[in-house]
C-alpha positions as CSV (number, residue, x, y, z in Angstrom):
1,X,98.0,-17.9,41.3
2,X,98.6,-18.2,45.1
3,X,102.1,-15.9,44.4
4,X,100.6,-13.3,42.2
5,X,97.5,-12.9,44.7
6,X,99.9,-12.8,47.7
7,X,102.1,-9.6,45.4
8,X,98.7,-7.9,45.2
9,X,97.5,-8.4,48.8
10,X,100.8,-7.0,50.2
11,X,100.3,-3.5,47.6
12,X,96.6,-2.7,48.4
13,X,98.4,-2.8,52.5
14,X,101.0,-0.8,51.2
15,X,98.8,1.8,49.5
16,X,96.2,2.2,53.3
17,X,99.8,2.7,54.8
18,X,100.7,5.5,52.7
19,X,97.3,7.1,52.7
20,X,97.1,6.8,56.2
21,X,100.7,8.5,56.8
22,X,100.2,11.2,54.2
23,X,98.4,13.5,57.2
24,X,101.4,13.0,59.8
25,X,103.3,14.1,56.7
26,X,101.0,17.4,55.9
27,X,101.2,18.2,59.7
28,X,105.1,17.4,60.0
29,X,105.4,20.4,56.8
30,X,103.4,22.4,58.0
31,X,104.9,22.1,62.0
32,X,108.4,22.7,60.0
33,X,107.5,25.7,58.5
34,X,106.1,27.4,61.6
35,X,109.1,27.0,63.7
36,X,111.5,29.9,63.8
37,X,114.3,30.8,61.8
38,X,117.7,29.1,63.6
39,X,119.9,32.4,65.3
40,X,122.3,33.4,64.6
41,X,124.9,33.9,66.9
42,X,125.2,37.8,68.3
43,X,121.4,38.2,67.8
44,X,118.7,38.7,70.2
45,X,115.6,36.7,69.9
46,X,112.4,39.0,69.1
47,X,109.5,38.1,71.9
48,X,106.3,38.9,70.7
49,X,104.3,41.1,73.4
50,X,102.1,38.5,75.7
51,X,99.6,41.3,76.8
52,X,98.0,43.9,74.1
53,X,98.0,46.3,77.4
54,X,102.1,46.6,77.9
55,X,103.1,50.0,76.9
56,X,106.0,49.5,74.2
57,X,109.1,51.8,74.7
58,X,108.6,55.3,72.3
59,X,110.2,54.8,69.1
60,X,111.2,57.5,67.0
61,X,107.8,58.4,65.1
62,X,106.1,57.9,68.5
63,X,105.3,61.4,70.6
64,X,105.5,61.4,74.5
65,X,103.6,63.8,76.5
66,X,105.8,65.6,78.5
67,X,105.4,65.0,82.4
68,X,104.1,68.2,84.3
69,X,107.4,70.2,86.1
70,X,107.7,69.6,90.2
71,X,106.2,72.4,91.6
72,X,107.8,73.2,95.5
73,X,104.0,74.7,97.5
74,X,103.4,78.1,97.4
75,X,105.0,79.8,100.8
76,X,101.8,82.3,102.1
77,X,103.1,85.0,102.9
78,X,103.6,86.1,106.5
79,X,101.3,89.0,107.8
80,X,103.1,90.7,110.6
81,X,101.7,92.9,112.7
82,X,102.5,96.9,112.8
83,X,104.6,97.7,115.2
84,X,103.2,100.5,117.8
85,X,103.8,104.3,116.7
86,X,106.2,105.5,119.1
87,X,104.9,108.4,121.6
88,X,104.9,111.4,120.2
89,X,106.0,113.9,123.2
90,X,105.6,116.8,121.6
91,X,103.2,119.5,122.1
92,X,100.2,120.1,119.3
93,X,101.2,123.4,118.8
94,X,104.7,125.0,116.9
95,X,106.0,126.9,119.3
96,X,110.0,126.3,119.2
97,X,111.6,126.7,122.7
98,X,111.6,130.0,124.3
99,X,108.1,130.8,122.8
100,X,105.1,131.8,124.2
101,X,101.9,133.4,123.5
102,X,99.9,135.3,125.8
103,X,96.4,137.0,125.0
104,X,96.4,140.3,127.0
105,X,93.2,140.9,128.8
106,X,91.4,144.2,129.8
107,X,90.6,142.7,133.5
108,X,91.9,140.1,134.9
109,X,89.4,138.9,137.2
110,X,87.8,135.7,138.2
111,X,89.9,132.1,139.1
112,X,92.8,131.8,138.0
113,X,94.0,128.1,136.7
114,X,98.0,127.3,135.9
115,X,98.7,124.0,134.5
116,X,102.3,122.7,134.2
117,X,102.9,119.4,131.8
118,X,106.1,117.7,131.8
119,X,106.1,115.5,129.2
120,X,105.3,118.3,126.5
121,X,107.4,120.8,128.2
122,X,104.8,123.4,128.3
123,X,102.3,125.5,130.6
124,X,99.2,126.6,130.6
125,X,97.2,129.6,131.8
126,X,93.3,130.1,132.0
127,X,91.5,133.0,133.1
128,X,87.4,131.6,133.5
129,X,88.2,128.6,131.9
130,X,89.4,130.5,128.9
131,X,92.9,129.5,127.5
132,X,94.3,133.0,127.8
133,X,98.3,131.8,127.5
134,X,101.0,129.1,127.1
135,X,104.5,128.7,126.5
136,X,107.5,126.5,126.1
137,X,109.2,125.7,129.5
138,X,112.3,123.6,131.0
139,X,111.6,121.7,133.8
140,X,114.0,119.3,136.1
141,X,116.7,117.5,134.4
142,X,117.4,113.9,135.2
143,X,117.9,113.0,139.2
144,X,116.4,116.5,139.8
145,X,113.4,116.2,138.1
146,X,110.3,118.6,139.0
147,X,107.9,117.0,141.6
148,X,104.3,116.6,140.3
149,X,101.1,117.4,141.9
150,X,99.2,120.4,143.0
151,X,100.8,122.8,144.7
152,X,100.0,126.8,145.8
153,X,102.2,130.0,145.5
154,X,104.0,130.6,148.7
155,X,106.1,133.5,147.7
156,X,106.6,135.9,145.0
157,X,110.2,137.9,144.5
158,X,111.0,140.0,141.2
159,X,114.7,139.9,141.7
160,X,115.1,136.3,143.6
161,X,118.7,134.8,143.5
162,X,119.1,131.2,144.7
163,X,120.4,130.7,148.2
164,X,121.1,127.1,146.5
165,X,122.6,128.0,143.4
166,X,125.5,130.4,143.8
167,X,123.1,133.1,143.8
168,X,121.9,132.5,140.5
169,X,119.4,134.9,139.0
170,X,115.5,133.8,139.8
171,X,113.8,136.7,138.2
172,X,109.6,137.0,138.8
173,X,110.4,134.5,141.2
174,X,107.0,132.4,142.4
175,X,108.1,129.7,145.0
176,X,105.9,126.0,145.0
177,X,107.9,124.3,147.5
178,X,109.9,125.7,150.5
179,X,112.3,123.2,149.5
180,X,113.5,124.9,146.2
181,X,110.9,124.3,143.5
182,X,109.3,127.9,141.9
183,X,108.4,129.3,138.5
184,X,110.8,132.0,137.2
185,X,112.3,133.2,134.3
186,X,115.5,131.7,132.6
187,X,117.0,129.6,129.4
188,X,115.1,127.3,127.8
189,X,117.4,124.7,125.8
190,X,114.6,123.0,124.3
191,X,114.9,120.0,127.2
192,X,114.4,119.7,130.6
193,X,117.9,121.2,132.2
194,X,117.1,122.5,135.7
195,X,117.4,122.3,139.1
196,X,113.7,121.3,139.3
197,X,112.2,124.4,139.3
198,X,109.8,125.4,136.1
199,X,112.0,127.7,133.7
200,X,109.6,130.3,131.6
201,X,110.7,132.9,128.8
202,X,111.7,136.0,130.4
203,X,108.5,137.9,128.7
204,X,106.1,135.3,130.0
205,X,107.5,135.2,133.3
206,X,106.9,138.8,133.7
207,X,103.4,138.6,132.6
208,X,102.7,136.0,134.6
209,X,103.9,137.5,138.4
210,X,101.8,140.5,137.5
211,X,98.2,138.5,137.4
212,X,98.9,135.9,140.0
213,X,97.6,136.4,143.4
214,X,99.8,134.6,146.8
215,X,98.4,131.4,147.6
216,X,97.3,130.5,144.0
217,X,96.9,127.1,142.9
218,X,99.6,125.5,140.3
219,X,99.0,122.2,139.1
220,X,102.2,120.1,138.0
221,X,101.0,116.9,135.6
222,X,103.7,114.5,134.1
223,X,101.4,114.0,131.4
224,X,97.7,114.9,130.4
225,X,96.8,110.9,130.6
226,X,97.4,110.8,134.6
227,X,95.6,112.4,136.8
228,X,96.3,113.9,140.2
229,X,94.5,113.3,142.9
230,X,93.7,116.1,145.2
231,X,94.5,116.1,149.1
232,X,91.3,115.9,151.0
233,X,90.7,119.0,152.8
234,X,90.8,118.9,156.8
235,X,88.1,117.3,158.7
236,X,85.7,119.9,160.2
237,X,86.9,120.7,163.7
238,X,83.5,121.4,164.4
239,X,81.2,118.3,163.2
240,X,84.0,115.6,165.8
241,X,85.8,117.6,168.4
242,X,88.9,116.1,169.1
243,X,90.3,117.0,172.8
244,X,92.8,119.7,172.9
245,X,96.3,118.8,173.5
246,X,97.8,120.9,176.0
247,X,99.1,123.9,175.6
248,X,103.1,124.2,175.0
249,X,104.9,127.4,174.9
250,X,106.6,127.0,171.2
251,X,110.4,128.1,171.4
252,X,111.5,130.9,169.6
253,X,112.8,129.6,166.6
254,X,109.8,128.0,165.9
255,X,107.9,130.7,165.9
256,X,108.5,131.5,162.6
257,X,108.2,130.2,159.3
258,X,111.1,127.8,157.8
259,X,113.7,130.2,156.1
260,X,113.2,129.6,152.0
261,X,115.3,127.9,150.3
262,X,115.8,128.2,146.4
């Protein structure tokens, strides 16, 4: 009795010990089954993602959005200023060199005004403040350019020839300057190309010597845009009395006027 008891005794202990390790056993399976496959050699192990947020690399049904194109900035363009019109030095009206026009009047009375302008080669006459002439002209070429400023008629010749020149022809001479400067007729090349004196057309000249009066006024501008200014007249000898120098007996040469020269 003792032997059989002992026989049972040991199987009910055997029976809690292999209820108790058939859970180790369940989880040992099921640990088994959830471990990877063994690889194989020349094959890379696939890592599952860690983060749902990583961007996976585009496979071949995937569509990327193209990136926008580098654009260099737009260059604004450069505004530059006009450059200044250049001068114009010509005259307003057409007349081509040698020209002239000249409205004949039935009287010619009443101040005269002549008005010589350099820069537009041209010269102007006015009877009453009425425009009644103008022509082309050719005035001092370069290093003997005509003087500016007002100046009177000193002497008038028809058939002047320079005591300067080789005794070129002056015709309707009317002398400015006892130094060589006068209006007269002669060629007009289009450009100033005399001596300094103030070349007119032949016709005009003509015209001109027969209207003037000795001692008239002839105003020489080198453009319209500066003025001259006009000598003061003398001081009246009458308002300040200055004392009288004493009387010297002037010699005989200069007793006379300066010979011309032109």
């Amino acid at each position: 009795m003792g032997f059989g008891a002992g026989i049972r005794r040991l199987q009910g202990m055997n029976g809690l010990l292999l209820m108790s390790a058939v859970p180790g056993m369940a989880l040992a399976q099921q640990v088994g089954q959830a471990q990877p496959a063994p690889i194989q050699q020349g094959q890379l192990p696939q890592v599952a993602p860690v983060n749902a947020d990583v961007v996976t690399p585009p496979t071949q049904t995937q569509s990327v959005a193209p990136l926008p194109a580098a654009t260099s900035p737009t260059a604004k363009p450069v505004i530059s200023t006009p450059a200044p019109k250049p001068r114009k030095n010509g005259p307003v009206d057409a007349l081509k060199p040698g020209q002239f026009i000249w409205d004949k009047q039935d009287v010619y009375a009443g101040p005269m005004k002549i008005v010589i302008v350099l820069d537009t080669q041209r010269i102007y006459v006015f009877q009453n403040e009425k425009l009644i002439g103008f022509s082309t002209i050719s005035s001092g070429k370069k290093g003997k350019e005509t003087p500016t400023g007002i100046f009177n008629i000193l002497q008038k010749n028809v058939d002047h020839k320079s005591n300067l020149y080789s005794n070129a022809p002056m015709p309707f001479m009317q002398r400015l300057t006892w130094d060589g400067i006068a209006i007269h007729g002669g060629d007009l090349p289009g450009y100033p190309a005399s001596h300094g004196c103030i070349r007119l057309p032949h016709p005009f000249a003509k015209v001109l010597f027969g209207v003037t009066q000795m001692g008239q006024e002839v105003v020489v501008l080198q453009d319209t845009s500066t003025p001259i200014k006009r000598p003061e007249p003398p001081a009246d000898a009458t308002a300040d009395p200055a004392p009288s120098p004493p009387v010297v007996a002037p010699k005989p040469a200069e007793a006379f006027p300066p010979e011309p020269s032109v």
